[in-house]
N, C-alpha and C positions, 0 to 999 in steps of 0.2 A: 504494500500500500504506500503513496505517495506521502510523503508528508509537509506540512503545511510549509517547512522550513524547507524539503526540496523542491517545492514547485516554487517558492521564491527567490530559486539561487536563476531559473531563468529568467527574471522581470526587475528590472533592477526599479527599485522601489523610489519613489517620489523623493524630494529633495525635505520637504516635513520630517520624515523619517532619519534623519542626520545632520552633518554638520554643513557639508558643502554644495555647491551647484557646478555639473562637471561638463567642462563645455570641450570639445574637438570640433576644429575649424579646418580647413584645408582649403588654399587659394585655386583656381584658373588657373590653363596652361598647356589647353592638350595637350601632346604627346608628354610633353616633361610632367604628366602626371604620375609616370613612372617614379621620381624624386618622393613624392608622400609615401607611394605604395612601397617603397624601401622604408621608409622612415616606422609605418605603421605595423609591419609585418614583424619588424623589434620589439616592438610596443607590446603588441599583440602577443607574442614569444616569451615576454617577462612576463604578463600577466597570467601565460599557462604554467611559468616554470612555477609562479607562486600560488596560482587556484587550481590548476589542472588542465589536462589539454583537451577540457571542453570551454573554456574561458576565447569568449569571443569580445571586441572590440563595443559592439553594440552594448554588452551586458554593466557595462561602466560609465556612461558617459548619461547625462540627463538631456541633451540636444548637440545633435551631430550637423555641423554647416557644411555645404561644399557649393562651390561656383564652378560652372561651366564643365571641364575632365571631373573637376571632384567635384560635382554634383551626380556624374555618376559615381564613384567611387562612393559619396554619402549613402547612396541607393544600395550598392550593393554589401555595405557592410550591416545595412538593415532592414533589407528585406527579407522575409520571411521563405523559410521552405514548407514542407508540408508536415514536421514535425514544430514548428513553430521556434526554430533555429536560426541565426542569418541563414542566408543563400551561398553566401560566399566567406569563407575566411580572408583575411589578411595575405596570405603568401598567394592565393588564387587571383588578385588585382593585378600584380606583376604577371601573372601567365596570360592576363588577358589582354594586358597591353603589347605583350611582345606578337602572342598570335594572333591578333586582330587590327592593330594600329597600321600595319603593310598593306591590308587590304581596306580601311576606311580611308586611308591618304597613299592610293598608288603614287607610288613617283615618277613624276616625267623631268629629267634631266634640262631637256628645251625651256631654256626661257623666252623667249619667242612666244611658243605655244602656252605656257605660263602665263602671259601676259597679254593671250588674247582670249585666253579662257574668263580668265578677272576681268577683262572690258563687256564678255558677253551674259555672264554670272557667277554663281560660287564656283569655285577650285573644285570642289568634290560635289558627287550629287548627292552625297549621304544616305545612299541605299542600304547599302553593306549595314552601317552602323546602325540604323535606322532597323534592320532586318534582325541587327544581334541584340539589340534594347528587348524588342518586342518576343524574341526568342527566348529569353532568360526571365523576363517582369512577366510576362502573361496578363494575366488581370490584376495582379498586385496593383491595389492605391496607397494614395496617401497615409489614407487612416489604418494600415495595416504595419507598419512600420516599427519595429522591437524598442526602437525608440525615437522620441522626439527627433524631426529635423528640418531645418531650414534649408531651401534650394532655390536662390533668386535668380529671376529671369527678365526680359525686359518687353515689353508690349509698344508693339510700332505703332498700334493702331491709335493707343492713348499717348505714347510718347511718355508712358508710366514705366519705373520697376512692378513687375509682379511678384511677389514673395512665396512659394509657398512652404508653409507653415503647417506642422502639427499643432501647435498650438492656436493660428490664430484660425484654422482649419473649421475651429467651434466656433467662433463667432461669424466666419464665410465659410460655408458649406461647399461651395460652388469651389473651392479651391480643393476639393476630396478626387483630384485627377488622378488618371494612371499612373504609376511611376515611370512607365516607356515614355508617355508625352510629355514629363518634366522633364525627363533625361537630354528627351531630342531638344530638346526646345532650351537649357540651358548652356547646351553645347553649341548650338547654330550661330557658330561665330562669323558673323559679316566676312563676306568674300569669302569664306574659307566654307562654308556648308549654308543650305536654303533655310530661312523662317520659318518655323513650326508652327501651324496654323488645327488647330481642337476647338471641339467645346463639351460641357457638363454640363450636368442637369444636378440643380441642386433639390435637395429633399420634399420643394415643393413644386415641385416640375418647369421650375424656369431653365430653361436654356442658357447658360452663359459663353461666351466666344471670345478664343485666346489668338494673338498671335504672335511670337513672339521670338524671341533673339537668346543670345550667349546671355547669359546672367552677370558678367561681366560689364555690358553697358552699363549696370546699375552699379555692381560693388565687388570688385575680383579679390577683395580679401572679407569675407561675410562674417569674421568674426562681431565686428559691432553689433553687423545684424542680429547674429545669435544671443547677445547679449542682451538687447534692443528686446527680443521676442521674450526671454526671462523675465527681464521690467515691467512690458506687457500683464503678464502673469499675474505678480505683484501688485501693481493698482485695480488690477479687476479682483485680488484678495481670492486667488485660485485656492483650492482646499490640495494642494500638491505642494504648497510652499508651507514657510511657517512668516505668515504673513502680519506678524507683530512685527517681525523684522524688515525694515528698508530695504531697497536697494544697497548694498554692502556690495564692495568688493572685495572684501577681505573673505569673504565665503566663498568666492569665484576658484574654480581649479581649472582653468585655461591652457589646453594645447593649441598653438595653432601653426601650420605648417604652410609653408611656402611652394613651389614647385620652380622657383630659381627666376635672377635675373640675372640682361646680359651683364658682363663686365663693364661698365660705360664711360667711354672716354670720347668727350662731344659728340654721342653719335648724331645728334643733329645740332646744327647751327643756326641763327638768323639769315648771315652770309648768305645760307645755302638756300634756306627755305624761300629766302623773299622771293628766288628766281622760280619757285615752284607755283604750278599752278594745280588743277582741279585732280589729274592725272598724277600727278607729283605725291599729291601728299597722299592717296590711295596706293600710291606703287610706286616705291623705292627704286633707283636703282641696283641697290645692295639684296633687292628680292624682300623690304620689311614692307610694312604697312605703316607712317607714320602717325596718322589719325588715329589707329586700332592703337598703335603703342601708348600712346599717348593718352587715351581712353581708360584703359584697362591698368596702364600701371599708376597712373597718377596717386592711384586713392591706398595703394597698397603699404607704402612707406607711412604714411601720413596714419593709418591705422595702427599701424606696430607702433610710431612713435607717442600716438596719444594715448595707447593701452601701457604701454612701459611707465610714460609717468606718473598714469594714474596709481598703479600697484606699488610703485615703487614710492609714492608721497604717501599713503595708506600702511607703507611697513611691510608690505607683502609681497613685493617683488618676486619671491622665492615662487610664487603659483601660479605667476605667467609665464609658460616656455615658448616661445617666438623661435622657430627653427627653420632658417632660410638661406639659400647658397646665391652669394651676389656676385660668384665668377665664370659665367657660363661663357663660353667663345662662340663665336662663328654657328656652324647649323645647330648648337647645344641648344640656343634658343628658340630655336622654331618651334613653332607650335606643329607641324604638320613634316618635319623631316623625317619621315618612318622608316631609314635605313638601316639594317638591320648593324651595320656598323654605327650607328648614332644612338639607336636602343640601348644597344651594348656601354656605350659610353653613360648614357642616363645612368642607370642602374650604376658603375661606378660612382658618379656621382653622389647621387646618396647613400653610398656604403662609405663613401670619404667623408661624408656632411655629417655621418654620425662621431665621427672620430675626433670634428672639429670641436672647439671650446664653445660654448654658446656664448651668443653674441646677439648686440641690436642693432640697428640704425640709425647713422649719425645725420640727420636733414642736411646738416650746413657741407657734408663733405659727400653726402650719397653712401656712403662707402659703410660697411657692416666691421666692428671693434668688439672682442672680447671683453666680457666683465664678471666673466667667474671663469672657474679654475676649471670649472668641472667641462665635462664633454659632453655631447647632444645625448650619446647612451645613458650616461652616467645620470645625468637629467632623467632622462626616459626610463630609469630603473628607480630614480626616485621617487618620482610621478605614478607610475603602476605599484611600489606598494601603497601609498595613498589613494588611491582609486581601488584597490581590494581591500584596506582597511574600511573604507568609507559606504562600500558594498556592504560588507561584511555585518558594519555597526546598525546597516538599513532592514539589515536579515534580520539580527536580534530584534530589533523593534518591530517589526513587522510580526515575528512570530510570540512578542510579550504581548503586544495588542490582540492578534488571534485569541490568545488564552488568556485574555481579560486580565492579565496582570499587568501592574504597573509599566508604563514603556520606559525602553531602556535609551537615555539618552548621555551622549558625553559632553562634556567641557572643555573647552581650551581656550588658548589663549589667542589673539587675533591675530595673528601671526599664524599661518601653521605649516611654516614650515617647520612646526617642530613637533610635527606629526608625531604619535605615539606617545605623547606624554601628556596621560589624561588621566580623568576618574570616573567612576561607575558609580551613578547614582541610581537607585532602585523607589 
């Protein structure tokens, strides 16, 4: 017979029931999606070395974000099989970018033909992709999801971000879409794949109609969002929080992972641009998009650095981990170079980005600076006992409440980085 305490080690239990609110963020990037899917698959690793190796990614986190590549990656680390499982582990995100990314971005060498494919539409017709979303989600929606998440996209028609939201899911119904049509539809990076065009019928038979782009046009690092959707939570006085309490950041336990920038050394100029006209700033000669660059990375920097000093003027710096690689070269950057020699190189990359010191983002100089000792793993083994401690505290209390005994809550101090040094009040 099940018991109440095993069928809770699969649900990870509301944020009421403990001390923290566990957010994983993951930026935009296609192909260099590959970069989180190293980073995660560690993550993921330490949290089986220490709960077992049914310990999945979803069973930890209280809302999981992802933009654009990782809005599918958010998808697949929670959606549901038919034992009520994710769908996908952590090391199966890397098998699926290597045997799938060559046939979603064939490569055509001709830039010529490159250049008249982008004059006449997208680069890819996103069949393939399109084909492998709907293969793998089936009917899986929104509301099916092991846990909370965030996947923003962007609507041409209103010239709005569209969010969608588990959480604000309840207050718009109409946003309970497949998970294949948020995938397509947050990935549809301008030039690069077509506009996802849906519509849902919400609960009371209204029709609503999407169309919509990369999720990026709205926000290629979604962590604020996800934090943004918490707050939410909060003032509506959710019975999932312990809503005496404010918005605090000091409860906040924050992953968020980057999927890399180029190296930048003026890649573009005034000089250069003023000679550029409509054509120009669509299409590089170097093969970039500078509109799209410019779009999509603007907000990414600007996010890490105003997350950093919030935690960090709070005393808590130790709960935000910002883990991002600002040295990419030449095709490392592409969002769409699927060669099987540049794959290869990704996945180096974040098997070096783990090894590196963590570090954040200087605005005045672009450039990313060490400020602890410790390295991205060392971090990321930190992080995962606190995120099974914090499970773990949410079991006890879940299974004192079942048996109407006193709930079991701990204390600390606000700070908690210094996890493990509590008491047990009964």
């Amino acid at each position: 017979m099940t018991t109440q305490m095993e069928r809770s080690k699969s649900v990870l239990q509301p944020p009421a029931f403990g001390n923290l609110i566990t957010v994983l963020s993951i930026d935009g990037g296609g192909i260099r999606g590959l970069i989180p899917a190293i980073i995660l698959d560690f993550l993921e690793n330490e949290l089986k070395r220490i709960d077992g190796e049914d310990a999945r990614i979803a069973d930890y986190f209280d809302i999981i974000a992802g933009t654009s590549t990782s809005g599918l990656i958010t998808a697949m680390l929670t959606a549901p099989d038919e034992k009520k499982r994710p769908l996908f582990s952590a090391k199966d995100i890397k098998n699926f970018y290597l045997q799938n990314c060559p046939k979603i971005f064939p490569q055509d060498r001709n830039m010529f033909t490159k250049i008249m494919k982008s004059l006449n539409g997208p680069l890819y017709d996103g069949k393939y992709l399109h084909d492998s979303i709907r293969k793998r989600f089936k009917n899986i929606r929104l509301e099916d999801t092991l846990t909370n998440v965030v996947i923003p996209t962007f609507d041409i028609s209103t010239l709005q971000p569209t969010i969608f939201s588990s959480y604000e899911m309840k207050e718009k119904p109409y946003l309970n879409a497949l998970l294949s049509d948020i995938c397509i539809a947050t990935s549809a990076t301008p030039t690069y794949l077509p506009p996802h065009h849906f519509e849902t019928i919400d609960h009371e038979g209204q029709k609503h109609e999407f169309n919509l782009v990369d999720g990026g046009m709205a926000v290629n690092n979604p962590t604020v969002i996800a934090i943004g959707e918490i707050a939410k939570q909060l003032i509506r006085k959710s019975s999932d929080f312990d809503v005496s309490q404010s918005l605090d950041y000091r409860r906040f336990l924050v992953i968020s992972i980057g999927t890399g920038e180029r190296k930048m050394k003026l890649k573009y100029n005034a000089k250069e641009a003023s000679k550029w006209g409509l054509f120009a700033w669509w299409f590089n000669a170097n093969g970039s998009t500078p509109l799209l660059d410019i779009s999509t990375q603007s907000s990414i920097d600007m996010v890490d650095n105003h997350l950093s000093v919030v935690f960090k003027a709070l005393g808590s710096e130790q709960n935000y981990l910002r883990i991002q690689e600002d040295g990419l070269e030449g095709s490392l950057s592409s969002l769409d170079r699927a060669t099987n020699d540049n794959l290869k190189y990704l996945i180096e990359v974040g098997e070096d980005l783990l090894k590196k010191k963590v570090s954040r983002v200087n605005l005045e100089t672009n450039k990313f600076f060490p400020y602890s000792e410790r390295t991205n793993q060392e971090a990321l083994k930190d992080f995962a006992k606190q995120l099974s401690d914090e499970k773990r505290l949410r079991d006890l209390a879940t299974l004192a409440k079942a048996k109407s005994e006193p709930c079991i809550m701990l204390e600390k101090k606000p700070n908690f980085a210094a996890f493990g040094k509590f008491r047990i009040n009964v």
